[in-house]
N, C-alpha and C positions, 0 to 999 in steps of 0.2 A: 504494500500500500504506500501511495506516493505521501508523505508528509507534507506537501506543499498544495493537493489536492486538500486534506484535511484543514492546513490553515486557512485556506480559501473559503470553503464549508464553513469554518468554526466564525468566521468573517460576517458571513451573510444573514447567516444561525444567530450572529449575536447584534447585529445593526439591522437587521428585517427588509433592507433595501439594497441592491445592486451599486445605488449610487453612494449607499452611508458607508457599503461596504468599499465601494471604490478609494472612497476616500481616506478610510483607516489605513488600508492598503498600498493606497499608492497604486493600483494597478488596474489595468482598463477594464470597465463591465462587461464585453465580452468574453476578455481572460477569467474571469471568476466563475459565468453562465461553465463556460468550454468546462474549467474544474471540476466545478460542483456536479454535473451532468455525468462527466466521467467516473467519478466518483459513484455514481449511484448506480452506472453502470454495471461495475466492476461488482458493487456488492446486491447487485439485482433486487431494490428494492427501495421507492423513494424515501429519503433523507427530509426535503421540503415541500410542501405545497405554497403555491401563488392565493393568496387571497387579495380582496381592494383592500387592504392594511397593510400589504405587505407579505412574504415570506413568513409561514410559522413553521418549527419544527414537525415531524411526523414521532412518533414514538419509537421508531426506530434511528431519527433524528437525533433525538433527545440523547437516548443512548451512545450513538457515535459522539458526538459533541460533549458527552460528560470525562467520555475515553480521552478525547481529542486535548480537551481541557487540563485534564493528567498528565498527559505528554506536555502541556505545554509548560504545567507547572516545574516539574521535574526539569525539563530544561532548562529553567529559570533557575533555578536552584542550582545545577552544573556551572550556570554563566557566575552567578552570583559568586560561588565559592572560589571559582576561576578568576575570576577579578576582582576580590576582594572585597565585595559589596556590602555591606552594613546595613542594609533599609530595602526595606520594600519598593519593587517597583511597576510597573505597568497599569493595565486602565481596569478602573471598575465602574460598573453602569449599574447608578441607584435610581431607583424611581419609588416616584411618593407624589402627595398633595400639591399642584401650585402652590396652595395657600403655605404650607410648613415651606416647601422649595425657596417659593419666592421672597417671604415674611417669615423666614425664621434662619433657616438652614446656610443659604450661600452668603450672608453675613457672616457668619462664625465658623468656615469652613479652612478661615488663614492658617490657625493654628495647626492642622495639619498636614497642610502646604510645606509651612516650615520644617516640621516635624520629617517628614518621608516626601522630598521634594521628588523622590522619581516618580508617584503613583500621578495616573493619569485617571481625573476623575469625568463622571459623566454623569450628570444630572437628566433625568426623564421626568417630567411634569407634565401629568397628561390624567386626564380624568379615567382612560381605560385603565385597569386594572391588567399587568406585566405578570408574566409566567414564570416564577423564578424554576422552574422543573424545567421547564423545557428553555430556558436558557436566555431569555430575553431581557434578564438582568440580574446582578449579582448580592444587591441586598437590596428588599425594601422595607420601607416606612408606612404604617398602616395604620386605622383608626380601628380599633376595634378587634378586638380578641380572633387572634387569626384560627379558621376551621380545618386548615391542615397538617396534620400531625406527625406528616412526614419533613416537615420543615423545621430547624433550630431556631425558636420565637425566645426574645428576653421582652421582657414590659419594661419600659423604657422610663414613660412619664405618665400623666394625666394631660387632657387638653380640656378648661374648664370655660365657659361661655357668659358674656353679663350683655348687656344692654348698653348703644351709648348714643349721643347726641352731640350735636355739634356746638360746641360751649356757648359760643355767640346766642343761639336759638332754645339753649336749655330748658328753660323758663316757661316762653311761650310756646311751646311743646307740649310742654308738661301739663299745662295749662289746659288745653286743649280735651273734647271728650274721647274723642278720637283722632290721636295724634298720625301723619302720615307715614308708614314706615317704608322702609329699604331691605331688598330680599331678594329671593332665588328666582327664576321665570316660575311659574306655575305648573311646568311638568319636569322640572328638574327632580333628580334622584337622589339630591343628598338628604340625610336623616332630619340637619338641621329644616330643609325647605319643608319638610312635611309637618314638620310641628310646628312651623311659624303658621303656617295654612291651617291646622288646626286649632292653633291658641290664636289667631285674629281672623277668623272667619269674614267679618264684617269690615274690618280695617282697609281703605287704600292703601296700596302700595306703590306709589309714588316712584320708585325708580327699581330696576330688577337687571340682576347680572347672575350670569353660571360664575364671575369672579367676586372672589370674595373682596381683593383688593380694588375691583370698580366700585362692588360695594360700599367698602371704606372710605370710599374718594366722594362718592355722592353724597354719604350722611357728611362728611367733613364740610362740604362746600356747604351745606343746607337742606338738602333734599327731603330728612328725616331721623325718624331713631331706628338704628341697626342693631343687631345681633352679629355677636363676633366674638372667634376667638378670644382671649384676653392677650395672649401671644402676640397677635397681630393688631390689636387695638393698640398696642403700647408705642406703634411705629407712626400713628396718627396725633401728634398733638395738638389737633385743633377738635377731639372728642375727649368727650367727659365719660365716664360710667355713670349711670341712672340706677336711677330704683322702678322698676317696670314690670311687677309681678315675678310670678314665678321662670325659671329657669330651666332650659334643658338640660338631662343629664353630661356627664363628664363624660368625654370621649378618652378611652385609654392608644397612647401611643407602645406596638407593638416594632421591632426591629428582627426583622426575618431573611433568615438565610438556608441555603441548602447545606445540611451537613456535608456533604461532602467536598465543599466551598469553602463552610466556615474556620477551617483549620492552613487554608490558601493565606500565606504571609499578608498579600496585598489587599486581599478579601478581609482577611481581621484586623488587619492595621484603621480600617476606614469603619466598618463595624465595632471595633473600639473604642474610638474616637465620638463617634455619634452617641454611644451609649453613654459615655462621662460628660459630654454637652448637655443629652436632655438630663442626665441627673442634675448635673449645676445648675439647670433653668428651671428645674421641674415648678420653682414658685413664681416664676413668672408663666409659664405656661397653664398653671392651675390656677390662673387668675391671684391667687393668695400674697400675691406680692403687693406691698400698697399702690393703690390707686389715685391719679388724678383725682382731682374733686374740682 
């Protein structure tokens, strides 16, 4: 078996496109098709299917790619001692929430930088939910006690939720019988959108985003009172926290990997790091940390 069919494979397998793979690569999207193709050839029996998403592994995919990924460890490991290497290095691809990605995470991600300047990180922020089995990334960040129990889960943090207003408008808000609020579209899937739908039946919703930070930006300017992280409320200082009845429950943050990754130098270098961030922030992220007034 060609090794360099394989890293072409493990390529495509892990960037889901011809052109993401091109460009990790370096090498033309025909040369990877030609690989990959052979490849599957050779072992009679497909490796990938074409979806409009993109390439996802096949089960037999999965398989070769975890092989593939062994080998590639392992030489990493040859190089490493061979050159004298001290640190971790190469790419890991995490995916999680916009809202933790963009408003919480790629701010406090320097320190690790510094830390293991070889690892190449890769951030996925995408509302689909990523396969770490079948290889389409290497640790993720989730809300909510994960149901796979073939995966290595540690419980991270809490993410705890308040109410807030944009300080200018506090008052006459408040004031108000029913004040306008800021929220999800009306057939949005988050947990949060169904219980705002629930708990303001009657309420206008005055401006509506699938982002939580459009959100933030709207109640900031005036628009209304939002619901939000407290995590990510802290990055708005033109909102206040309110007192606005009750409260949805606390979203627990889970850190999930495949065992047979999480023992991967570069895979636990970045998986360890994340885990002692959210424990340092765990009170800002549980909201418990004092608040604006």
């Amino acid at each position: 078996m060609d090794w360099d069919d394989l890293r072409h494979f493990a390529a495509l397998a892990r960037h889901g496109s011809l052109a993401a793979a091109s460009r990790a690569l370096g090498a033309a999207r025909s040369t990877i098709a030609r690989r990959v193709e052979g490849l599957e050839r050779r072992l009679g029996r497909p490796l990938l299917v074409r979806t409009p998403d993109g390439f996802r592994l096949t089960d037999d995919g999965a398989t070769v790619l975890a092989q593939a990924t062994a080998m590639e460890e392992a030489a990493l490991v040859v190089q490493r001692r061979l050159e004298g290497d001290d640190g971790p290095k190469g790419p890991v691809r995490l995916t999680t929430s916009r809202s933790l990605a963009h408003g919480f995470l790629v701010d406090r991600m320097g320190p690790l930088h510094d830390r293991h300047p070889g690892l190449d990180v890769e951030f996925i922020a995408e509302t689909r939910v990523l396969s770490l089995s079948r290889g389409e990334a290497d640790i993720a960040i989730r809300l909510g006690r994960p149901a796979d129990s073939d995966l290595l889960a540690r419980r991270a943090a809490t993410v705890g939720y308040a109410f807030f207003a944009p300080a200018r408008k506090r008052d006459a808000l408040l004031s108000r019988e029913q004040p306008p609020l800021v929220g999800y579209g009306a057939d949005h899937q988050a947990a949060e959108a169904a219980w705002m739908a629930s708990r303001f039946p009657s309420h206008r919703f005055i401006f509506r985003s699938n982002s939580l930070q459009a959100q933030a930006a709207a109640a900031q300017v005036g628009y209304g009172i939002v619901l939000l992280p407290c995590f990510l409320a802290a990055s708005y200082p033109g909102l206040v926290r309110i007192p606005f009845g009750p409260l949805p429950p606390e979203r627990e943050v889970w850190i999930l990997m495949r065992r047979d990754s999480a023992r991967v130098p570069r895979v636990k270098a970045v998986g360890d790091h994340l885990f002692e961030l959210f424990r340092d922030e765990r009170a800002l992220l549980s909201g418990a940390q004092a608040q604006r007034e």
